[in-house]
C-alpha positions in Angstrom: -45.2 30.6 73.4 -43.4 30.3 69.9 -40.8 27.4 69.8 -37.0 28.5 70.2 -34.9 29.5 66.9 -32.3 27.3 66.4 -30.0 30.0 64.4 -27.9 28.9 61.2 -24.2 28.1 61.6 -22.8 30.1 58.8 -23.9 34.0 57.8 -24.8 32.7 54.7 -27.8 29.9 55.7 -29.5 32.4 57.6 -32.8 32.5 55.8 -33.5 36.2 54.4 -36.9 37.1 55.8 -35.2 36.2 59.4 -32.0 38.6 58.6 -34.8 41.0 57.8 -36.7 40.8 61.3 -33.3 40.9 62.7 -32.9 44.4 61.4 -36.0 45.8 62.3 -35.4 44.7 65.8 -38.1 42.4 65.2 -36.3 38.8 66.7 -33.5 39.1 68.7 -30.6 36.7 67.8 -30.0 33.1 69.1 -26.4 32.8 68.1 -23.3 34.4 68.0 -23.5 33.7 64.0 -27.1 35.9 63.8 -25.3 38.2 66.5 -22.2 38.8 64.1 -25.2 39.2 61.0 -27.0 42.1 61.8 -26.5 45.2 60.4 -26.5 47.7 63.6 -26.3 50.8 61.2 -29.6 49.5 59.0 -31.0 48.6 62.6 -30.5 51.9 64.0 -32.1 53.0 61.4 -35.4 51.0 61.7 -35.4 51.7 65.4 -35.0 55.7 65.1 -37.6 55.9 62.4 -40.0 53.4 64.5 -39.5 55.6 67.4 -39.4 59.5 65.3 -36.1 59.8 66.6 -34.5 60.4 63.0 -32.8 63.3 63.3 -30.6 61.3 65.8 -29.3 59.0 62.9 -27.0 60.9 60.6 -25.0 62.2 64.2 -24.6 58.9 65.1 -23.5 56.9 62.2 -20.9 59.8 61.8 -19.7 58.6 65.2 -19.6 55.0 63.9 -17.8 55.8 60.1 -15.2 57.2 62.5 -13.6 54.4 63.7 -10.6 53.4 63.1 -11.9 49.7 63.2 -15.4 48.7 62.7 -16.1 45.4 64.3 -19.6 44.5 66.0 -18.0 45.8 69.7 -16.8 49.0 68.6 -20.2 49.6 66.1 -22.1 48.5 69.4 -20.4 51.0 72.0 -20.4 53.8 69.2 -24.1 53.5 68.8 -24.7 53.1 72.4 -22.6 56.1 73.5 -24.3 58.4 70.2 -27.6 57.3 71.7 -26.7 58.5 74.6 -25.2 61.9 73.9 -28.2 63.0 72.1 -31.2 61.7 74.2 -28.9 64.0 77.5 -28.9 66.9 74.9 -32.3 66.7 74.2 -33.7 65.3 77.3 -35.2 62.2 76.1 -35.0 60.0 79.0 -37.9 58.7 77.9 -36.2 57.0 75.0 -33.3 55.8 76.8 -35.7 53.9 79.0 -38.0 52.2 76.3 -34.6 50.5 74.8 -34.0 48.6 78.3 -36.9 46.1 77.0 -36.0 46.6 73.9 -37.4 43.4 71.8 -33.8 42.9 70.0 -30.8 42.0 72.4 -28.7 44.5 70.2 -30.9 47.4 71.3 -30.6 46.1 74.9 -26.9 45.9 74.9 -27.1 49.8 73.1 -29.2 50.5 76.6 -26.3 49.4 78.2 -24.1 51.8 77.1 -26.6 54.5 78.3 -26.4 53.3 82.0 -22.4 52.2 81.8 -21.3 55.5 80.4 -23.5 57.7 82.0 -21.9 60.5 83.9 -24.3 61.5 85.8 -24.7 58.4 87.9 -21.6 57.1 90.4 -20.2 53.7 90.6 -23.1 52.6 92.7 -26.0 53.9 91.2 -24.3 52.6 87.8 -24.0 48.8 89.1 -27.5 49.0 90.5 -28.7 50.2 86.9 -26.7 47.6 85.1 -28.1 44.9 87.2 -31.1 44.0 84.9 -28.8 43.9 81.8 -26.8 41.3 84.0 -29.6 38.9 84.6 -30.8 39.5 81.0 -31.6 36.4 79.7 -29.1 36.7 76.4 -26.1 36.2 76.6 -24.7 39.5 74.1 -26.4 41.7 76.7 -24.6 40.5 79.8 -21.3 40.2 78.0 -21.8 43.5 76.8 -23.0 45.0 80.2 -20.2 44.6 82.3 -17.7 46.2 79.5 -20.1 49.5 79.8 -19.0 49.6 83.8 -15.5 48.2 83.6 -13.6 51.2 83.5 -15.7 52.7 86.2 -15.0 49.4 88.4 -11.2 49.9 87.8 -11.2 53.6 89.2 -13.7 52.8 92.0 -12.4 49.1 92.6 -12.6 49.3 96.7 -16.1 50.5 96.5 -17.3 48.3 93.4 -15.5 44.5 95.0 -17.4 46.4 98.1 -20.8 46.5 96.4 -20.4 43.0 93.8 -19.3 40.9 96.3 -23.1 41.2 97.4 -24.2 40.2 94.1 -22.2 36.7 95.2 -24.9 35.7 97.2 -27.6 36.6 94.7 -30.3 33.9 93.3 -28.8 34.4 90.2 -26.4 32.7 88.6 -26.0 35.4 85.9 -25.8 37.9 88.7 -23.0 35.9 90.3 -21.4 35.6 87.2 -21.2 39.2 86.2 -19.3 39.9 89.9 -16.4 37.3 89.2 -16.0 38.3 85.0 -16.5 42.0 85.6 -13.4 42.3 87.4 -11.2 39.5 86.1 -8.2 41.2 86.0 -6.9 41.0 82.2 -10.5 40.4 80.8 -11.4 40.2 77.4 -12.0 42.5 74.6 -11.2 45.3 77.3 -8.4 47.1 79.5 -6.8 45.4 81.9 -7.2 45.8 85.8 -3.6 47.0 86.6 -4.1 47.1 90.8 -5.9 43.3 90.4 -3.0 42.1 88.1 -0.6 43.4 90.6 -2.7 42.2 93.7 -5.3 39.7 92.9 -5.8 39.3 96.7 -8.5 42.2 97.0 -10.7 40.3 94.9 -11.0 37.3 97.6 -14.4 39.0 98.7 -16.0 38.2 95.4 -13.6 35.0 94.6 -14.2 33.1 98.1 -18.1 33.3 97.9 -18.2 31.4 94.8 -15.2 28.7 95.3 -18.1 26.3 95.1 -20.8 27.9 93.0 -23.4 25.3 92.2 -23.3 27.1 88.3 -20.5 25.6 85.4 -21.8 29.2 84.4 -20.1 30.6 87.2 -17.5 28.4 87.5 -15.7 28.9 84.4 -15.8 32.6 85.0 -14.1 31.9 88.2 -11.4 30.0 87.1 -10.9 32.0 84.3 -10.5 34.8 87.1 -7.7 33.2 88.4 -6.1 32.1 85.5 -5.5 35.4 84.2 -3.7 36.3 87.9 -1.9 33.5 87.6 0.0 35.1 84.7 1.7 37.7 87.0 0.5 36.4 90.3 1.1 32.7 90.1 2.6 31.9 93.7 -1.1 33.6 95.1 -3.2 31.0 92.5 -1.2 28.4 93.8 -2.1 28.8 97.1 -5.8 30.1 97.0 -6.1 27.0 95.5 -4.2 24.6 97.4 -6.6 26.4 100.6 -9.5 26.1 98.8 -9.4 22.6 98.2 -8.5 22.0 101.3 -11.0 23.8 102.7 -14.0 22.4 100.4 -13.0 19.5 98.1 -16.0 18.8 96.3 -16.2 18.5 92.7 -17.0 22.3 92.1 -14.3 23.3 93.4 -12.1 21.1 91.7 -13.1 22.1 88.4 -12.6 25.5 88.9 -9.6 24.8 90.7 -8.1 23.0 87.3 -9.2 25.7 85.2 -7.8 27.9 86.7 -4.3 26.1 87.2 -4.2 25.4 83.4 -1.3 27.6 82.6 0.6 26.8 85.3 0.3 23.2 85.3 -0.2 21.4 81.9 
């Protein structure tokens, strides 16, 4: 087994033949510095022609010079969903598949668009799909995995806090983890969970579960959880926490506990 990359810390340092293998979908990245580096569009490229998909690259950078704003999300969720209107229209399941193991994370996080956006699959089938980008061992692919099933979560929220708050209980932490930041009401980089914001108590079957999660992983997601409800809901923080550490008062707890308190008590 090769030895871990340590990735450069400015755009710039990255050394040129590893920018290149980054673009091929050669490496996958080790940093959010590589992550921000690549060039999706030339990447696209390399992949469609590696896989004689080219006719599929002209449609989908169209998609992508259409944005109003080109940042790496958008770039990433234009690709993904282009990858995934053309391999439905031409029935190329086949495709869609290979990318889930894709070498390069960016690929894999492209894949996850192709589960999370996929109408043909309901709010369960779509969480069960999205599972293995959730454990996925990088972390681009997992943050990008529960944004592809977010908006689905919101409309089908009784049935999706139904279905995660089994994932609480899962081996893994990044499993756990996915439950408590997939629904976190305000989020980031995505649309806010209106009902949660408004009533942050039908989340208790996910939040309870993991008031003393053995992963800081986990943790932080937690508390960041409550912290955003404490923003409209802060007399319900106050007291989930005042329960839970009355009810389990170990140093877990506590930290998430104070992070999620942080607005509300400096």
């Amino acid at each position: 087994m090769t030895e871990k990359r340590k990735g450069a810390r400015s755009i710039k340092d990255i050394p040129s033949d590893i920018l290149i293998q980054l673009n091929k979908g050669e490496l996958e990245t080790v940093n959010l510095t590589e992550w921000l580096a690549v060039d999706q569009k030339l990447l696209l490229d390399n992949l469609l022609q590696q896989n004689n998909r080219t006719e599929y690259l002209k449609p989908i950078l169209k998609k992508v010079e259409q944005l109003k704003k080109q940042t790496v999300n958008t770039v990433n969720e234009a690709i993904g969903l282009g990858i995934l209107e053309f391999a439905l229209k031409n029935k190329d399941e086949e495709f869609i598949s290979s990318l889930s193991n894709h070498q390069a994370d960016l690929v894999r996080c492209w894949a996850a668009y192709t589960v999370g956006r996929n109408h043909a699959f309901d709010i369960k089938e779509k969480l069960e799909r999205i599972q293995h980008f959730a454990s996925d061992h990088h972390f681009g692919v997992r943050e990008i995995c529960w944004m592809t099933v977010r908006p689905d979560i919101s409309k089908n929220l009784t049935e999706s806090l139904s279905i995660l708050s089994e994932w609480t209980q899962h081996d893994g932490e990044n499993i756990r983890r996915f439950a408590s930041e997939s629904t976190r009401p305000r989020g980031v980089w995505c649309e806010h969970i209106l009902e949660l914001k408004q009533n942050p108590g039908l989340a208790l079957e996910i939040l309870e579960p993991l008031k003393s999660d053995s992963s800081r992983y986990v943790q932080d997601s937690v508390g960041n959880w409550l912290n955003d409800a404490s923003k409209s809901q802060p007399e319900f923080v106050i007291e989930t926490c005042d329960e839970w550490l009355r009810e389990s008062n170990t140093k877990e707890t506590n930290y998430i506990v104070k992070k999620a308190l942080r607005t509300i008590r400096k």
